[in-house]
VEXVEXDO-409883 format. One record per residue (C-alpha): z, y, x; residue in three letters. Coordinates in pm, whole numbers, plus 50000, padded with zeros to 5 digits. Layout:
BEGIN
Z | Y | X | ALA
...
This chain:
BEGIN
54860 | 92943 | 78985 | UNK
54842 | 93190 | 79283 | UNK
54955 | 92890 | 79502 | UNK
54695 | 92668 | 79396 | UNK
54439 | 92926 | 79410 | UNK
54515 | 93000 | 79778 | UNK
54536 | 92623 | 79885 | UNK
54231 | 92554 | 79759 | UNK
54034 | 92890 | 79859 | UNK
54197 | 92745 | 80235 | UNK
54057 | 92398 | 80232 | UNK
53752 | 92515 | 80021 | UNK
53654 | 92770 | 80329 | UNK
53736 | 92461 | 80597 | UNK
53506 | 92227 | 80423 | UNK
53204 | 92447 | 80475 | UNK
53320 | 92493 | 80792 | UNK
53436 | 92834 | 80830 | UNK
53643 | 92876 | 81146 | UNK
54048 | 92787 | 81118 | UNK
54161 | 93211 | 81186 | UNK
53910 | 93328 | 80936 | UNK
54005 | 93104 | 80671 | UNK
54398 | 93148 | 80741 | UNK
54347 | 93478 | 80726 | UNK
54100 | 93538 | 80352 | UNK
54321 | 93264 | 80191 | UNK
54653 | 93429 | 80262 | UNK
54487 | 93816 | 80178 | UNK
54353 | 93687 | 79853 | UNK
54701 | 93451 | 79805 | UNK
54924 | 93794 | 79881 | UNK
54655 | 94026 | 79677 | UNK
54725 | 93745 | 79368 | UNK
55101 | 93724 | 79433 | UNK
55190 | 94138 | 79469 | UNK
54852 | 94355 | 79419 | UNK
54661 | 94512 | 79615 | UNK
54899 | 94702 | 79846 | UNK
55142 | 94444 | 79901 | UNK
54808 | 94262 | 80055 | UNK
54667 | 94566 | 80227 | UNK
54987 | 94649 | 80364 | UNK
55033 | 94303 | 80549 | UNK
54670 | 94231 | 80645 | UNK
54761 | 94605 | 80824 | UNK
55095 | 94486 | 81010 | UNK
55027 | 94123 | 81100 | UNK
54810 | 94124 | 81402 | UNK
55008 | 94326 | 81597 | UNK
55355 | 94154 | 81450 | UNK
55222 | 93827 | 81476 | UNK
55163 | 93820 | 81874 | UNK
55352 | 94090 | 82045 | UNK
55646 | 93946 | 82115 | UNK
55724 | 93814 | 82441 | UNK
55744 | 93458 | 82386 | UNK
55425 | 93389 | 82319 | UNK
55294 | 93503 | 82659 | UNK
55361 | 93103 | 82737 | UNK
55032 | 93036 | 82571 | UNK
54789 | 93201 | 82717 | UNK
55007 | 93107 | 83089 | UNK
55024 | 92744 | 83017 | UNK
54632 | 92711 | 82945 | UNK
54541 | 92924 | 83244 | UNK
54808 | 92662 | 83455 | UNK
54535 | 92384 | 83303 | UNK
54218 | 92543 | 83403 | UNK
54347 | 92608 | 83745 | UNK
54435 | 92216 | 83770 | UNK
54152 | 92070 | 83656 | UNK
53921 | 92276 | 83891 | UNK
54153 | 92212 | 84192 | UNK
54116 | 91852 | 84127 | UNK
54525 | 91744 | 84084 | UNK
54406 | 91505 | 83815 | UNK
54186 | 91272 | 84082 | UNK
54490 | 91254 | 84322 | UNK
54707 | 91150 | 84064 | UNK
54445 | 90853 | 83941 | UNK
54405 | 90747 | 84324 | UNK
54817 | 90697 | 84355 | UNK
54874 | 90528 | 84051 | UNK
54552 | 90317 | 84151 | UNK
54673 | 90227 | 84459 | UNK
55044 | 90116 | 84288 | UNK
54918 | 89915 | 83989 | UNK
54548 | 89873 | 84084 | UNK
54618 | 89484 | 84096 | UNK
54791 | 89416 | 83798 | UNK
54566 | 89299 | 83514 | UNK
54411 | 89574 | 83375 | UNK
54558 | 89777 | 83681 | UNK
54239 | 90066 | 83680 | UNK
54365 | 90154 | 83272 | UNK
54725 | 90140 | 83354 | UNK
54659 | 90381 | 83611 | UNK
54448 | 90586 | 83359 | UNK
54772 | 90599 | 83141 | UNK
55020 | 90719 | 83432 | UNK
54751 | 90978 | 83537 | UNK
54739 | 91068 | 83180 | UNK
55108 | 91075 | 83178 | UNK
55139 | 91288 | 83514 | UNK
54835 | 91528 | 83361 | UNK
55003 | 91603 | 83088 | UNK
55332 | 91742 | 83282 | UNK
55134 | 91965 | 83493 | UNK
54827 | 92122 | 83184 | UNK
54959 | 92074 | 82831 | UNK
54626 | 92064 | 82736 | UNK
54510 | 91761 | 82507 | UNK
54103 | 91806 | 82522 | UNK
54179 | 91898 | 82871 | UNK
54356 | 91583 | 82975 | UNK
54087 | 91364 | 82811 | UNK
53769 | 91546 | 82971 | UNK
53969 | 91521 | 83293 | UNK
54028 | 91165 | 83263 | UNK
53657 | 91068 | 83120 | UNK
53496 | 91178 | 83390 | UNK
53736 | 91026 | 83688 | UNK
53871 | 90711 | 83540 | UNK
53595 | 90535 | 83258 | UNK
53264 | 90529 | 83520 | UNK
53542 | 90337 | 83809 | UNK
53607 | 90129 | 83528 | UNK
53274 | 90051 | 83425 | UNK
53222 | 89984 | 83784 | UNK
53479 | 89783 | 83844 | UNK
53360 | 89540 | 83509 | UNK
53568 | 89672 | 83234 | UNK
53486 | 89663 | 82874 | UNK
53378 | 89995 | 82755 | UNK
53562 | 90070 | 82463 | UNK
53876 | 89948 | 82647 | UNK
53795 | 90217 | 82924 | UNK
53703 | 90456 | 82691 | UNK
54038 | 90376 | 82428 | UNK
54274 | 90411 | 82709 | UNK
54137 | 90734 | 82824 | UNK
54146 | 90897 | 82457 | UNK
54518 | 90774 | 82414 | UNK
54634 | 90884 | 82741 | UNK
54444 | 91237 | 82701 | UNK
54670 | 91304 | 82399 | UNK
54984 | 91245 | 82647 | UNK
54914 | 91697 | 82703 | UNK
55072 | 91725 | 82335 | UNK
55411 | 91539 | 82446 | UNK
55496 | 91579 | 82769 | UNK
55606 | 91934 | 82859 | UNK
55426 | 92185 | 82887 | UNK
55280 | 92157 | 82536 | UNK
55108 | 92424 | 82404 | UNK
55155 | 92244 | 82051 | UNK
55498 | 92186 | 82111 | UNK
55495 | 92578 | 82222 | UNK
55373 | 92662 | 81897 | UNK
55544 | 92472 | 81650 | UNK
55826 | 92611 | 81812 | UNK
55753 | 92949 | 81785 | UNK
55632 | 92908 | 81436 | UNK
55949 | 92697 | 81312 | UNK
56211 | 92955 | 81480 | UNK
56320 | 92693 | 81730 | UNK
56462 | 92641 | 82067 | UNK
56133 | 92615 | 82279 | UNK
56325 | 92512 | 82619 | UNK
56472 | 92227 | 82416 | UNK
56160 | 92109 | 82202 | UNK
55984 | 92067 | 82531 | UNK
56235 | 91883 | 82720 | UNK
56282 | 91666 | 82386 | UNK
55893 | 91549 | 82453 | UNK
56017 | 91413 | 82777 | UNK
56180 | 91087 | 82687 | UNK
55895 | 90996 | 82405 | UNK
55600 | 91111 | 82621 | UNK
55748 | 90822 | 82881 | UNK
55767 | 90593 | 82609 | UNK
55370 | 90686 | 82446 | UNK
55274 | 90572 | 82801 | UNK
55452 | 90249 | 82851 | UNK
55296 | 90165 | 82463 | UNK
54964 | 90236 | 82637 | UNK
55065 | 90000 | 82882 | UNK
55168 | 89751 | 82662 | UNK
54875 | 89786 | 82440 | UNK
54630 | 89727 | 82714 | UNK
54820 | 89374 | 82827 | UNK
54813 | 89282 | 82508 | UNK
54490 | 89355 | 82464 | UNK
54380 | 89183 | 82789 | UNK
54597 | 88897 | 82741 | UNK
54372 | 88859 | 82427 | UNK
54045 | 88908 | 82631 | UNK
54113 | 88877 | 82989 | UNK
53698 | 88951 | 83061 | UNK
53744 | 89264 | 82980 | UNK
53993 | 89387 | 83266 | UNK
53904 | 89210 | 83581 | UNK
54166 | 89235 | 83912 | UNK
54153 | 89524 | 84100 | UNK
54149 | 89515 | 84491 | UNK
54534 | 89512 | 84606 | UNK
54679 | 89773 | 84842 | UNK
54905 | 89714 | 85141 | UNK
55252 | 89889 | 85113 | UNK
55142 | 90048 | 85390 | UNK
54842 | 90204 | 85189 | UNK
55064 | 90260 | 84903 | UNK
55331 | 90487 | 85109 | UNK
55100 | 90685 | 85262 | UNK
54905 | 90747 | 84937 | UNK
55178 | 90994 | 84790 | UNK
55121 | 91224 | 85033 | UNK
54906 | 91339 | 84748 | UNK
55198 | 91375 | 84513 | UNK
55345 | 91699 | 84645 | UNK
55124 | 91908 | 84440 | UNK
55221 | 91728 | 84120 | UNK
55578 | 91710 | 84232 | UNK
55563 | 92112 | 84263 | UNK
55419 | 92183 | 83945 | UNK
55597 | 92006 | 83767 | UNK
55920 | 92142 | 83957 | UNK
55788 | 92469 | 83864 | UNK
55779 | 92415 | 83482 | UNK
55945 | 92116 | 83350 | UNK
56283 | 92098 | 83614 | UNK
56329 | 92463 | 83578 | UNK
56323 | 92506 | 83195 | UNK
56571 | 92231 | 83174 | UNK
56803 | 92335 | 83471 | UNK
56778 | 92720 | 83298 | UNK
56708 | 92916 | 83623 | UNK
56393 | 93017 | 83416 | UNK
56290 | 93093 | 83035 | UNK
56013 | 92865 | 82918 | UNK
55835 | 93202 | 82919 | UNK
55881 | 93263 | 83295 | UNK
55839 | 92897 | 83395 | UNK
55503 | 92912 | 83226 | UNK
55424 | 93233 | 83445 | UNK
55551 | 93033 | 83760 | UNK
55358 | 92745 | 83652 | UNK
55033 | 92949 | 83645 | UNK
55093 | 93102 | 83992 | UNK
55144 | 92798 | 84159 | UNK
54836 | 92605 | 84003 | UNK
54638 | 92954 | 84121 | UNK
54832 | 92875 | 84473 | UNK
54695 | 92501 | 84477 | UNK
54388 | 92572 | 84406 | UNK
54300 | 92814 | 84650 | UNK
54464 | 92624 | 84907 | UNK
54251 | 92339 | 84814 | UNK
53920 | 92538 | 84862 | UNK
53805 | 92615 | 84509 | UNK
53550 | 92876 | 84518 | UNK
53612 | 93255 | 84382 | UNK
53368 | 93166 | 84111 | UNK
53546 | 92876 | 83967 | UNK
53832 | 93080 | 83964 | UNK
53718 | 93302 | 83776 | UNK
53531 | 93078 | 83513 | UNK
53876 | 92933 | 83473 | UNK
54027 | 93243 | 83383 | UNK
53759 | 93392 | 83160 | UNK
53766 | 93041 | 82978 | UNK
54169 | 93082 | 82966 | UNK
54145 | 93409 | 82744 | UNK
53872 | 93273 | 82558 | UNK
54098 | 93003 | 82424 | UNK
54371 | 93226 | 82421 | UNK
54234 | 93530 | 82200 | UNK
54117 | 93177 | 81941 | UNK
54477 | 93105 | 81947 | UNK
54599 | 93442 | 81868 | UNK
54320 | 93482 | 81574 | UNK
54434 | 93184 | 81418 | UNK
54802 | 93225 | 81510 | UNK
54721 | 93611 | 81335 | UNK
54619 | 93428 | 81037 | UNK
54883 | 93194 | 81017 | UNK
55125 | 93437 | 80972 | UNK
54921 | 93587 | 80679 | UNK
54926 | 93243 | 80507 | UNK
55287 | 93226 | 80571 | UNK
55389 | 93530 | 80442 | UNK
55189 | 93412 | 80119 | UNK
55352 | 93079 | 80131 | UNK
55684 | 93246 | 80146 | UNK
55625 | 93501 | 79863 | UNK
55545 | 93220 | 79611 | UNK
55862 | 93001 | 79711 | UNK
55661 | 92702 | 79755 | UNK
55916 | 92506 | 80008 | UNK
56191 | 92627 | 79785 | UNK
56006 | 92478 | 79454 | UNK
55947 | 92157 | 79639 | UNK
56317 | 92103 | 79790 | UNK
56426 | 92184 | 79430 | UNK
56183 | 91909 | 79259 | UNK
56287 | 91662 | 79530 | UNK
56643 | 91730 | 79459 | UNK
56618 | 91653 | 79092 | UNK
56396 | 91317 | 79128 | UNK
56639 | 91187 | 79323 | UNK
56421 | 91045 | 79576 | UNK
56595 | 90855 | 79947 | UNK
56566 | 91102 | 80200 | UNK
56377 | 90808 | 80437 | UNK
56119 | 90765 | 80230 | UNK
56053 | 91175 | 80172 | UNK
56020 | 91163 | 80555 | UNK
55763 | 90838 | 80550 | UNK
55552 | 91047 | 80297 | UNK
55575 | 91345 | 80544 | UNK
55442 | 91165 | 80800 | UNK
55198 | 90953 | 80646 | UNK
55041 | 91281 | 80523 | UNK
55050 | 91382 | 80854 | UNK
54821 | 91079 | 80894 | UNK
54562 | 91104 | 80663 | UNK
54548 | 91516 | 80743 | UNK
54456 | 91413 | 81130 | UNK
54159 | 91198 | 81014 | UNK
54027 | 91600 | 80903 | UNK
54198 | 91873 | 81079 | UNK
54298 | 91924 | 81452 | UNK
54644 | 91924 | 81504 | UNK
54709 | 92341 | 81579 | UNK
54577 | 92368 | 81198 | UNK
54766 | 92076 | 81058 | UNK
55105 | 92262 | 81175 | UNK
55008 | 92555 | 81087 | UNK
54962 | 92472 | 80724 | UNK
55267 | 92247 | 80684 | UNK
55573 | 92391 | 80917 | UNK
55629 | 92658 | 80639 | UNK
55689 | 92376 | 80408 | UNK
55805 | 92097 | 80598 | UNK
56038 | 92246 | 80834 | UNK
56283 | 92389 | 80562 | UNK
56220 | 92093 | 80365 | UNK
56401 | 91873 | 80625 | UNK
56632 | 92088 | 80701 | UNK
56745 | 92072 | 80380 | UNK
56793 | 91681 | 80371 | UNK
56974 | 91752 | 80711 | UNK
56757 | 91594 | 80946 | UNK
56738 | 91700 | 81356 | UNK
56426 | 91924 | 81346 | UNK
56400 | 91883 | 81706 | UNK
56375 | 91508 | 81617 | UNK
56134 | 91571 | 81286 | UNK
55916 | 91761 | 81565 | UNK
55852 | 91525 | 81803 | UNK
55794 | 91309 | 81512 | UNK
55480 | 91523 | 81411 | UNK
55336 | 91540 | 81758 | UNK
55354 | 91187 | 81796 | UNK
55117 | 91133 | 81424 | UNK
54864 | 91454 | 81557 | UNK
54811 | 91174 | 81861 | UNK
54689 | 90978 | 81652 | UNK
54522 | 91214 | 81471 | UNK
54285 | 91348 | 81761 | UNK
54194 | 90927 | 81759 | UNK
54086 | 90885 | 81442 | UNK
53800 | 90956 | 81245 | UNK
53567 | 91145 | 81145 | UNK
53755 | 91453 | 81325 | UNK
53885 | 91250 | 81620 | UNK
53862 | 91552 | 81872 | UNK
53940 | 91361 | 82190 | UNK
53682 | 91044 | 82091 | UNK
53407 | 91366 | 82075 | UNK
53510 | 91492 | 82410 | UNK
53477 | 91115 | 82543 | UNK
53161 | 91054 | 82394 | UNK
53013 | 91402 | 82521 | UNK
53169 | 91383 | 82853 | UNK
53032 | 90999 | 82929 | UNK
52729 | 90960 | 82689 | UNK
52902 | 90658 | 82517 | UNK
52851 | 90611 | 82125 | UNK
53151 | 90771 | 81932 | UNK
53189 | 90459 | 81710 | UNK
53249 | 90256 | 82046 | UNK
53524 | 90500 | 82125 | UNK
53651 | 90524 | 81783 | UNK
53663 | 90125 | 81781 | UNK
53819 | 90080 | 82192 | UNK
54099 | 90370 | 82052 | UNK
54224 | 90199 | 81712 | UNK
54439 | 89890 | 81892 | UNK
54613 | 90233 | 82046 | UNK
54667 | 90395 | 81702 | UNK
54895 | 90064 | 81581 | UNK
55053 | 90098 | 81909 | UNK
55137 | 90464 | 81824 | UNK
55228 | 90394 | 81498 | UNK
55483 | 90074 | 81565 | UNK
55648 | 90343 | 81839 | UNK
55706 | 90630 | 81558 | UNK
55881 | 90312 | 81363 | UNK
56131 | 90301 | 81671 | UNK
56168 | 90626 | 81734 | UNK
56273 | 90681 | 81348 | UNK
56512 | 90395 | 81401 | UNK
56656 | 90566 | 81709 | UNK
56677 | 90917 | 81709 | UNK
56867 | 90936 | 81990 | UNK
56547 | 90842 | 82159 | UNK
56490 | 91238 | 82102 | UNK
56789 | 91420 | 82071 | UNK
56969 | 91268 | 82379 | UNK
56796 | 91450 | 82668 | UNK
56811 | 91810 | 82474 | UNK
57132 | 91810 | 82336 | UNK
57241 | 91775 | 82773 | UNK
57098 | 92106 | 82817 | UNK
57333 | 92385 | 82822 | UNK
């Protein structure tokens, strides 16, 4: 009863829209105040904020999204888009392959979905536009590639389902390597197909001499560096994910001083880096309230237990994991979606001995295409808002991308190895 109660006091607070920490946080008081009284709920409302966000792991959050504001002022994200423009500008549908390999290279250097896709709005879909591409394929390869930031280390999901699930962070991040390069080769895919379907709707791109293209990554020494500075150094261990992400964030500071951005950008970047942070740690506060109510009612035990005694194949416990994962992205943003379900899922495939690492990626790879669908769809809002375009002719250009997505979490579940093989080199 006291589980039900507090589920439904949860989604009950969402609906009318009451922010994610504040509803966390009433519907696990009231779920520990049903569960064990009022001091048992007193006591832990009392004790979580400081508990929940004090230990030193977590400074990679607020670090990683300060690395992200300091690259997307220093504009990193436009030299990436003119490289990859001048080395696949003339294949068909060259400007949106580009868009994908910037997304790509974004992604290793902010970890910052909404980030990613405002970046890549407002450099890649107007040159498209320009150049006579359809819309809604301009604007549904820039929503997929934005959602590259969740995969492709550093992830400040991946950072917190970690953290959240008691798991290896180094090796959760690395594991997003390997599947964020295959995400964009399905976006590459997806948009031949879809040209080869419509060829109209990508015209040729001017071609570049190799000349041109050589001297064009001259540019690439800033991504090269940051991504040195994060990504090589977690996975070579000469730093923690902790102190890469500290690294990370000096060196994007570095770049963009050297690269003229003004005091006062600077600073806006910062200020709107612990803004975002201190939302994180509010709803990362309440989390842990929910949590502890989760665990007092054995709800993940209770639903192992049931699952043992129905007998159901393990395979098809994960597809109905994941397609739930599905249908919660068309309503919740992907922070609140693992918030809510890691307590439960996480020792529920455990217990039918499945890689979590593996189960992990899994999950990042359905809140992609989450953030695509509707009526939530964050990165289709950021589009629309960012370029004026009509969110159903986002919605519409990002769907082909969401079957895309979807055949690649079929192969992925085929091949786990896809996953597991670049962590399990790390020592």
């Amino acid at each position: 009863m006291a589980l039900a109660t507090g589920f439904l006091l949860l989604v009950g607070l969402m609906v009318i829209g009451l922010p994610v920490a504040i509803a966390l946080s009433v519907a696990g008081g009231v779920g520990l105040f049903l569960v064990g009284g009022f001091d048992l709920a007193a006591g832990m409302v009392a004790a979580t904020p400081l508990g929940s966000v004090n230990g030193y792991e977590w400074v990679m959050l607020p670090m990683f999204i300060l690395m992200a504001n300091f690259v997307m002022v220093s504009g990193i994200g436009d030299d990436m888009f003119e490289i990859a423009k001048t080395w696949v500008g003339r294949i068909p549908g060259g400007l949106a392959h580009a868009t994908a390999i910037t997304g790509a290279g974004f992604g290793a250097i902010s970890g910052s979905s909404t980030a990613a896709a405002a970046t890549l709005a407002s450099t890649t879909i107007p040159g498209m536009i320009k150049q006579g591409y359809n819309p809604q394929l301009a604007a549904g390869v820039v929503a997929i590639s934005g959602t590259l930031s969740m995969l492709i280390p550093p992830s400040g999901a991946m950072v917190i389902y970690a953290l959240l699930a008691d798991m290896s962070v180094a090796k959760l991040l690395i594991a997003g390597v390997v599947p964020g390069l295959l995400v964009t080769l399905t976006i590459i895919l997806t948009v031949l197909f879809l040209i080869w379907r419509h060829p109209e709707h990508a015209p040729a791109a001017r071609g570049y001499s190799w000349g041109e293209k050589i001297r064009s990554l001259r540019k690439a020494w800033t991504f090269i560096l940051l991504f040195t500075m994060v990504t090589v150094v977690i996975y070579t261990g000469v730093a923690t994910p902790t102190e890469a992400s500290a690294l990370g964030a000096l060196t994007a500071l570095l770049l963009a001083i050297s690269r003229g951005v003004s005091r006062k950008q600077i600073m806006h970047a910062a200020r709107a880096a612990v803004e975002t942070s201190c939302m994180l740690a509010m709803i990362i506060v309440g989390a842990h309230l929910f949590v502890y109510f989760l665990t007092m009612t054995q709800a993940a035990q209770g639903l192992i237990g049931f699952l043992a005694e129905t007998g159901i194949d393990r395979l098809w416990i994960l597809l109905i994991v994941l397609f739930i994962y599905l249908v919660l992205g068309c309503f919740m943003d992907l922070i609140a979606m693992l918030i809510l379900t890691i307590p439960i899922v996480v020792p529920l495939m455990d217990s039918l001995g499945y890689d979590l690492i593996w189960v992990a990626i899994l999950t990042i790879v359905m809140g992609e295409i989450g953030v695509l669908t509707p009526p939530l769809g964050m990165n289709v809002y950021v589009i629309a808002s960012t370029t004026g375009m009509r969110l159903n002719e986002v919605f519409r250009g990002a769907f082909p991308h969401v079957i895309g997505h979807l055949i690649l979490v079929g192969v992925l579940i085929a091949f786990p190895a896809l996953v597991t093989w670049l962590p399990s080199t790390m020592e």
